[in-house]
N, C-alpha and C positions, 0 to 999 in steps of 0.2 A: 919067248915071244908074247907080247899084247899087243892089246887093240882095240879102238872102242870109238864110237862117234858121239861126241859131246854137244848137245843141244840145250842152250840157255832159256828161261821159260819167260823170256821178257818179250813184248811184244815186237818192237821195235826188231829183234835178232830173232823173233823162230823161225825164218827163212836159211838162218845160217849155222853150220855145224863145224864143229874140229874136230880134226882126224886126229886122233893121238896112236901112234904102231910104237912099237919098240922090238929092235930085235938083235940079239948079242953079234960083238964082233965077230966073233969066231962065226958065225953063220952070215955074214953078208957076202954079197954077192952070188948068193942061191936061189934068189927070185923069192924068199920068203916076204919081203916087203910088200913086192907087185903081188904074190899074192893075200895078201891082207888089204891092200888098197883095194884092187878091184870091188869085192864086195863090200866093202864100207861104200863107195862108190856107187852102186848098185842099190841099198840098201837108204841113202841118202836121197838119192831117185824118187825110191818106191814111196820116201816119208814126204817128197815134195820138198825139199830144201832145195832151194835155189843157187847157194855155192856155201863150197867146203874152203875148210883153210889151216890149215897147219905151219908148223915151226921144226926148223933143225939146226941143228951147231953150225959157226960158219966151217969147221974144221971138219965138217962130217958128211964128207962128198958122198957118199954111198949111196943115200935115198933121194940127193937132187936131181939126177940122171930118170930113175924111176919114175921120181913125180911130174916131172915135164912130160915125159912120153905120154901121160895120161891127162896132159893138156894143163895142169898147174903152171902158173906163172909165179917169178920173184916176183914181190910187191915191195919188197923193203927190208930195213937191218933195224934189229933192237940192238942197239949197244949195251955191253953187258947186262943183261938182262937174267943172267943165271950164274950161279956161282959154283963151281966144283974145285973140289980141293981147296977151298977159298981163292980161287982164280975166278974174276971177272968172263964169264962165256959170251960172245955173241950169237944172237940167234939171226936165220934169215926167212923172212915171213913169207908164207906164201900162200896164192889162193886159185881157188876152179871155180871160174863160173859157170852152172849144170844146165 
């Protein structure tokens, strides 16, 4: 499991953060995700950023269920925008306005 909230030092974006969680297959659907979100969440808050936004596989329903519940919205699809195995991945963008 990680986790970490990335804030860029530009002025233009230090209102905005990405959530980046990661956590093994064999562990989803344990609430370890929801629990990692909340406090980045919290913690995003506390610094005053104004919304969060994160990316997931299109193939990787596990953490889209989670993240809506905590009011993230799709905003959009990167076409292949990541490559595994040498396979084109799609990602789908998402974001929370705080």
């Amino acid at each position: 499991m990680r986790g970490s909230v990335q804030v860029l030092p530009w002025r233009r974006v230090q209102g905005r953060g990405h959530v980046v969680l990661g956590v093994r297959a064999s562990h989803h659907r344990r609430g370890i995700g929801r629990a990692l979100l909340h406090p980045a969440i919290d913690e995003a808050r506390r610094r005053s950023i104004h919304r969060l936004e994160l990316t997931t596989w299109v193939h990787n329903e596990a953490p889209i269920a989670p993240c809506r519940s905590w009011g993230f919205e799709r905003e959009g699809l990167r076409h292949a925008s990541l490559i595994t195995d040498g396979q084109p991945i799609d990602e789908i963008y998402m974001g929370l306005v705080l």
